[in-house]
Each structure stands twice: as C-alpha cells, then as structure tokens.
N, C-alpha and C positions, 0 to 999 in steps of 0.2 A: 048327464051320463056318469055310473058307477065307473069309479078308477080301477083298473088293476093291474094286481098284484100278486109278483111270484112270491113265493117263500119256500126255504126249505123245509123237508121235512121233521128236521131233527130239531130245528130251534122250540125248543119246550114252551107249554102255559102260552102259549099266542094263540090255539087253537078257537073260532068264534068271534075274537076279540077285532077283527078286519073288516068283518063279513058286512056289518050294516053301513059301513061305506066302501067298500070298494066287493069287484069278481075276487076270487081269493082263490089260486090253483098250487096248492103244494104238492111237491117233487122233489123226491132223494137227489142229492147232490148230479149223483152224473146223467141223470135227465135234464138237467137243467141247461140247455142247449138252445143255440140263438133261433131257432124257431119256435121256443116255448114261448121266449123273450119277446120276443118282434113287437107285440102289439103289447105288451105291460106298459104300465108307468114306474112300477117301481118294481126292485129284484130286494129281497132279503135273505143273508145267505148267513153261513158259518166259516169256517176257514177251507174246505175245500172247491169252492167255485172259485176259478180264475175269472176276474171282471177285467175284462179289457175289451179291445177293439173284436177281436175272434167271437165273445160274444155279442157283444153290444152294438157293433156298428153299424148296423141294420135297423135294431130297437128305436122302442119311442122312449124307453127309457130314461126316466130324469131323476130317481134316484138309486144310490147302491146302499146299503145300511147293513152291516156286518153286525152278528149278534155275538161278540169277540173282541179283545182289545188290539189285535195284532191288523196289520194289512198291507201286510208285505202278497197278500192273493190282489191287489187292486194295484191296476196300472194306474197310480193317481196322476201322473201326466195328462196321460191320453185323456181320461176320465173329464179332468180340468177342460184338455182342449175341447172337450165334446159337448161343454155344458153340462158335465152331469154330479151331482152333487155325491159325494162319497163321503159316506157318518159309517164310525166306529163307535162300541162301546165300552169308551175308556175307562179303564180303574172299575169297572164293572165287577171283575172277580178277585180285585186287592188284595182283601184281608182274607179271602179264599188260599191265596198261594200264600199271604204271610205267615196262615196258619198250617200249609202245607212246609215251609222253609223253619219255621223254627220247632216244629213235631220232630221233624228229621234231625236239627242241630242237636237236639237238647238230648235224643235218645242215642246219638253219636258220642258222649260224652262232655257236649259244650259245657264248659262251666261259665254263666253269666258273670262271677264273681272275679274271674280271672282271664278269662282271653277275649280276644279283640275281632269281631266282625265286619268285612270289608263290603261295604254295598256298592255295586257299581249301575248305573244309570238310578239316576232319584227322582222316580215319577211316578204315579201311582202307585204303583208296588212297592218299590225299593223304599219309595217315605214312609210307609206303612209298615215295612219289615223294619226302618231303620227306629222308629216311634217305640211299636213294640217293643224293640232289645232295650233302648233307654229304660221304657219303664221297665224293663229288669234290671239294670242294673250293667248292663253290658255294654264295653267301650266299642263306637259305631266310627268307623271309616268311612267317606264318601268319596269316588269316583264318577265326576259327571261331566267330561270334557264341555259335549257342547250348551250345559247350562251355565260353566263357569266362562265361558265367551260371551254371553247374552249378559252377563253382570249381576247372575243371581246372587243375592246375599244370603240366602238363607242355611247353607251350609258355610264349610272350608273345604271346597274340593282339592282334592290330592291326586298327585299324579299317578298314573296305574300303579308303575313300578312303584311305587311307597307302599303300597296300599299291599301289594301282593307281600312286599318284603316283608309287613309288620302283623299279618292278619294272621288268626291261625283257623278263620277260616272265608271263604270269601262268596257269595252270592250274586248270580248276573240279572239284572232286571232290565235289558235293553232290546230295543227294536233290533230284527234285523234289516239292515242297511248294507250294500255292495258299493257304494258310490258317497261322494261328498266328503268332507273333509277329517270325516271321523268314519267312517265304514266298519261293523261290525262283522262282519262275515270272520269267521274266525280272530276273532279278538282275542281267541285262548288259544294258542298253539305252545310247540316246543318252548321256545324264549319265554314265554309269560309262566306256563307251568314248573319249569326250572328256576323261577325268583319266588315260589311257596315256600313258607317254610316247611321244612320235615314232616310230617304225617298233618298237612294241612287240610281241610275238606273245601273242596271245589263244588259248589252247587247250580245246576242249570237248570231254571225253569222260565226262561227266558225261550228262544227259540233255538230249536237243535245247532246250525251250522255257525251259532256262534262262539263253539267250541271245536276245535278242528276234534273229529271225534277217533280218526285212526290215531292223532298223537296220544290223545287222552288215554285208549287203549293202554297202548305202547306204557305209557308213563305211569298207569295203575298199573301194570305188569310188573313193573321192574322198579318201582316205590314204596315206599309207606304211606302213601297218599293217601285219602278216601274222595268219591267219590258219591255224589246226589243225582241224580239223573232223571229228570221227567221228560225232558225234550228231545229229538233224537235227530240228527242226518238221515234224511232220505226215506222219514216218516212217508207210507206208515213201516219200511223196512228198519230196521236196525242193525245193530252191530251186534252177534248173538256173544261174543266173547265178550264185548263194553257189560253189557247186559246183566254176565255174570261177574264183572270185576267190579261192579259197580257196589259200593254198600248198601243204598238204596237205589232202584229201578224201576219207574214208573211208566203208562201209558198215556202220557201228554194229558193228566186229569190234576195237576196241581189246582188251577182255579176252579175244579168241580165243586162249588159248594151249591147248595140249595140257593141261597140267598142270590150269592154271585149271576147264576142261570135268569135270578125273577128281573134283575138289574138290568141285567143284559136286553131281556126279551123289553121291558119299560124303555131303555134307552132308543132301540129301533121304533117301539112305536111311536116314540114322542117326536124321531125324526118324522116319520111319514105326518105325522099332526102338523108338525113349522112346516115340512114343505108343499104340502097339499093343503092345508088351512079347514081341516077335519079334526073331529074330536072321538079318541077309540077307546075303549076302556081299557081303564090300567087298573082297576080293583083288585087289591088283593098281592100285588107284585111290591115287591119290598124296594123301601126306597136309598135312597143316597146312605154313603155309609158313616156313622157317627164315630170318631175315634172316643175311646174308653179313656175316664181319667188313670185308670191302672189295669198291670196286665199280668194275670199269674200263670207263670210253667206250666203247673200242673193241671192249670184248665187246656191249655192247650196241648199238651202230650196225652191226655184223656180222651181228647176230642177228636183222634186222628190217628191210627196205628198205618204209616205209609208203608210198613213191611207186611201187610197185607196183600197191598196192590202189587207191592213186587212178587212176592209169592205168586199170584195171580200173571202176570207176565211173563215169568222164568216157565211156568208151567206153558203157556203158551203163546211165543217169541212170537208167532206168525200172523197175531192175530190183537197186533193193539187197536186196527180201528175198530176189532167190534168190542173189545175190553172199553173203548173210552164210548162206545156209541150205548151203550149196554149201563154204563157206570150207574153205578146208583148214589146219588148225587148226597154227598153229606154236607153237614149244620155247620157252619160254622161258632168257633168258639162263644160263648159267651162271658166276657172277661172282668 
C-alpha cells in the first residue's frame, strides 16, 4: 500500500517528486487540519502549521519534516512522547541570510578594515556569517552560551555583555527558546540595547521575539542606533512605526535564496527516504553548501540590494505574508 502524504502548498520544486511512492494531497497552510491528517503517514509543512497534539493526536502520523530551519511551530515534546519523528532543515538557507546580513552591513557603512562584528548563536548561520567576515578581513566576536557548556573548542565564546560592549555592530542567529537554561525569548531588551556602543547596528534575522521589539522601537526613537530587521513580533503583524525606524525592513525573506529553497525541499525528502525506506527524486535540487576559499564585498552587495524589500514592505505594512509567499527567490552570491 502507497504511503501518504500531506505537504504544503508552498514548499517549492517538490511538486511530482512523492507521487511514485506515496497518495500526495497538498494544502495551503490553514487547510491543513487533523481531518486532512488522520489517515497520512507523513505531514510536510513550512513555518505556519502548528504540529502538535490539536493536530496530530488522532493521526497515523509518523513523520513531521519542516521545509525551514526554525521549529519553535513543533511541539517536539509531545512529538517525542508520540513516537513521531520531527526533522528540520538545518543550515538549509545559511549562506542565504549570510548573504542577506553582510549586503545590509556593508551598505550601512561597515568597514571590514576597522570595526568589529558580534555573532551571537554559532550554528549554521552565524559560522557562515562569522567565516565570511574573516575572509574579509573583519574582527568576528562569538556569543554562544550553550555551546561553550558542551565544551566546544572551536571558538572563544564571550560573554553577551563583552560582545555588545565592544562590537560596533552585532547579529542574532539563535533559536527561539522560552524555557531552559538560556531562553532566548527577548535576549534584546532595554539592558542589552543600552551596553551598544553609540550608533551601533543591531541585526535580526533570527526570530522576531528575540528582540523585545516595543523596546527596540523606543531606543531607535531616541538613539543613533541603526537598526536591520527581517524578523518581526507577532508576524505576520508588525510594528508599523519599528518598520519605519528601522534602516533596513524586510518580510521574514532573509534566507530566500534559490539555492537555500532547493536544500531545503532535498532535506525533507531525504527525511521521508530514512523513514519510510523509499527512494524520490532529488534531481536537480542543489546540494550541501561548500564554504568559498575567499569572499569579496563586492560580489556580495551586488548580489542583493535589501532596500528593495523594504521599499516593498513600507509600501505595504499589511501584507508581509503575501510579500514573502510571492518573493521571488534570489541567487545567492557566488564568491
């Protein structure tokens, strides 16, 4: 008997690629409801289905596979207690947001030569962004509490406050987390933003609410600060004044690269391949990412004008999920 499986509608390039092993039923995100569920084996989503009990717990369900590195939408508890496997796809759009996070430093005024960039969480992303800066030439900061518990050697992690104190400008690449011994859920509020130095640039492309985003407000109001913003609080609403204080303001499309999107889609199916012990085609879907022996500014501030997207979102506030569902996905660098 054919397996099947939900997918959504939006996860790109998967379309056919199911069909000769499994029923294959895609559905926009908020169709995707535990009566679609009940009888699948597997659910494949993006970041707005909530995987938890409310859907699942009826399901035959045994795998979740998000086509996204994020998975704060999966109750991975319940998940676990349920027996059901829950694969993300990690580092999928890395050099997507590295090449979103240094387009925006560089056309802010960053000088590689001279100021110092604070990477905080060092995991796909932030190693990628932190890589990058080296091969320019730029002194890189690391913040990664709970890597430097587990006894990684591969940096010198530093404690926030140093990192904030010395950086002139600083980047967040962390899950978000409410719970546990490091919780990220506003990791940026008032106290952290007051230890920047003077006209420092704060960047999130991490998840919105790990910025408290009314203080951030508040403190672009009445600073010299600047201000990056792809992620937002309470997506897909936002903060229409953040919005405009922001120097760059984007619609949660930092990892929109072409590449990133074929990764992602490859990463899901390879889950359903190990857990069903089927073979789907992957042709054509770009694979693992190769880090560059070098890396030039000017291929990457070429490759990305982000004051586009904001233009594009200031025009209209109301409407970033169809700016990011709509995005037309770009190349990233080649360096």
């Amino acid at each position: 008997m054919k397996l099947k499986i939900v997918v959504d509608d939006k996860i790109p390039f998967i379309e056919g690629r199911l069909e000769p092993v499994a029923e294959v039923v895609y559905a926009a995100p908020a169709d995707i409801m535990p009566e679609l569920v009940k009888d699948a084996d597997a659910l494949l989503v993006r970041t707005r289905t909530k995987c938890d009990e409310n859907l699942l717990g009826t399901s035959n369900v045994k795998l979740v596979a998000t086509a996204t590195i994020g998975m704060d939408h999966f109750d991975r508890e319940w998940l676990g207690k349920a027996g059901i496997t829950a694969v993300n796809a990690a580092g999928c759009n890395a050099p997507g947001v590295a090449q979103y996070v240094w387009s925006s430093l560089l056309r802010n005024g960053f000088d590689s030569s001279r100021h110092t960039l604070g990477v905080v969480g060092f995991g796909h992303i932030g190693s990628i962004v932190a890589d990058w800066g080296r091969k320019m030439g730029v002194k890189i900061l690391v913040c990664d509490p709970p890597r430097k518990d587990m006894g990684m050697e591969d940096e010198e992690y530093l404690p926030m406050e140093k990192l904030l104190r010395e950086c002139d400008a600083v980047t967040l690449h962390t899950p978000l987390t409410h719970d546990g011994k490091y919780p990220t859920f506003h990791l940026i509020s008032e106290k952290e933003l007051k230890m920047m130095k003077p006209g420092a640039i704060l960047v999130n492309a991490s998840r919105g609410p790990v910025v408290d985003n009314t203080t951030w407000r508040d403190y672009l109001k009445n600073s010299d600060a600047r201000g990056i913003i792809d992620v937002w609080e309470g997506e897909p609403a936002l903060d229409k004044e953040l919005l405009q204080l922001a120097e760059i303001a984007t619609p949660h499309i930092a990892g929109y690269s072409l590449e990133g999107k074929e990764r992602a889609t490859r990463m899901v199916l390879e889950a359903v391949e190990k857990k069903f012990g089927v073979t789907v085609d992957k042709s054509g879907l770009e694979g693992a990412y190769q880090a560059p022996e070098m890396v030039n500014p000017e291929k990457i501030v070429a490759s990305y004008d982000p004051y586009v997207d904001t233009s594009l979102l200031r025009n209209a506030s109301d409407e970033l999920e169809r700016l990011r569902d709509t995005y037309c996905l770009r190349r990233e660098p080649q360096l």
